[in-house]
C-alpha positions as CSV (number, residue, x, y, z in Angstrom):
1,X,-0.3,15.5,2.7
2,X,-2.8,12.9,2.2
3,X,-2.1,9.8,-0.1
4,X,-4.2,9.1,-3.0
5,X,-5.1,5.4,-4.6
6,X,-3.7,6.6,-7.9
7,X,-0.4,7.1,-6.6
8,X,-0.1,4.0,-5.0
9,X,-1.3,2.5,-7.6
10,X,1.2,4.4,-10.5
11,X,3.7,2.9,-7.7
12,X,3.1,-0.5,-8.4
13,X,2.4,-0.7,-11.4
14,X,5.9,1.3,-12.6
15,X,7.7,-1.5,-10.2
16,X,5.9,-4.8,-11.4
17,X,4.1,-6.4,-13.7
18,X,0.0,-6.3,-12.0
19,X,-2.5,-8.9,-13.1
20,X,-5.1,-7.9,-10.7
21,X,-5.1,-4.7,-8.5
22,X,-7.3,-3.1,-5.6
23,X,-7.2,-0.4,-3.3
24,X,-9.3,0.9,-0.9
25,X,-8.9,4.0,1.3
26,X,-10.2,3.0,4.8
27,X,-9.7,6.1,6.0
28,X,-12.9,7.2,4.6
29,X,-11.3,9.3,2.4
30,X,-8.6,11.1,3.6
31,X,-6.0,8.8,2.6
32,X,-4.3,7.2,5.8
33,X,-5.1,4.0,5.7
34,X,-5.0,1.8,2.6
35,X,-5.1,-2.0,2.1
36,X,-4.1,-2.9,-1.0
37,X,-4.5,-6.5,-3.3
38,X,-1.8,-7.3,-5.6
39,X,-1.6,-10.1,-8.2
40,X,1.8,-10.2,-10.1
41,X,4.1,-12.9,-11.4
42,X,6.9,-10.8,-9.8
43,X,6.2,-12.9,-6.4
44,X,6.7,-16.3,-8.0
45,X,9.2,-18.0,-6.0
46,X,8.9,-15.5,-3.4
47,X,7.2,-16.2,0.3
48,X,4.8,-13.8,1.8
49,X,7.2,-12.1,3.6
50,X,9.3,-11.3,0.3
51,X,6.2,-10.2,-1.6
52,X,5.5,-8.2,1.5
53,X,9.1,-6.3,1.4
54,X,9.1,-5.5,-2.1
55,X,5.8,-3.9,-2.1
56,X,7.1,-1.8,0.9
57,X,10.0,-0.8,-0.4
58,X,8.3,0.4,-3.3
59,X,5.3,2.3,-1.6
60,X,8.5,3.0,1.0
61,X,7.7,6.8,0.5
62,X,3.9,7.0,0.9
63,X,3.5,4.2,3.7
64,X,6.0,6.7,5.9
65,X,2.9,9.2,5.5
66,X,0.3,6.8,5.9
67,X,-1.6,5.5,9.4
68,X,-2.3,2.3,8.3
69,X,-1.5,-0.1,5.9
70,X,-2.1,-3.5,4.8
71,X,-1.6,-5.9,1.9
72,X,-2.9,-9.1,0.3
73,X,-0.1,-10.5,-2.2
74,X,-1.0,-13.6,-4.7
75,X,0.8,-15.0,-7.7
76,X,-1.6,-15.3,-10.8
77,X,-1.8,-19.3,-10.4
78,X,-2.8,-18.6,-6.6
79,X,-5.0,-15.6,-7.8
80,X,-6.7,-17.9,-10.2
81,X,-7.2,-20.9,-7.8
82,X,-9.1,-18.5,-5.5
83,X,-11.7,-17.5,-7.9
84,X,-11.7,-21.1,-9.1
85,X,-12.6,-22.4,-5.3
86,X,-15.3,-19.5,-5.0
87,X,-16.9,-20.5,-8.6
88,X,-17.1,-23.8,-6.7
89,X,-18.4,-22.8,-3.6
């Protein structure tokens, strides 16, 4: 059974608090591939690989029915930087 973007995204949003989400289906629609963009302050203090593990343990039970998956995780300071250096750019 195909994954949609609204579950993964009531996922995340039960398991942290989101300042900034996207998904998109790369699948073209048929929901096996998703790369997802999370901003939370539940990764401050944490390294990429720890943001990565939590959000895999909590998408745990639709990634095992998924293709593909992949993630971009950024604390709100880091989050707000980036937009800050594109406004710049």
């Amino acid at each position: 059974m195909p994954i949609s973007a609204a579950d993964l995204e009531t996922a995340i949003r039960r398991a942290m608090p989101v300042h900034h989400l996207e998904i998109e289906d790369t699948s073209n629609g048929c929901g096996e591939n998703y790369e997802v963009f999370v901003v939370s302050s539940a990764f401050e203090g944490k390294n990429t690989l720890a943001r990565h593990r939590f959000i895999n343990e909590v998408l745990k039970d639709q990634i095992t029915q998924m293709h593909a998956f992949s993630q971009r995780t950024l604390t709100p300071a880091q989050y707000e930087a980036q937009l800050a250096q594109r406004a710049a750019s």
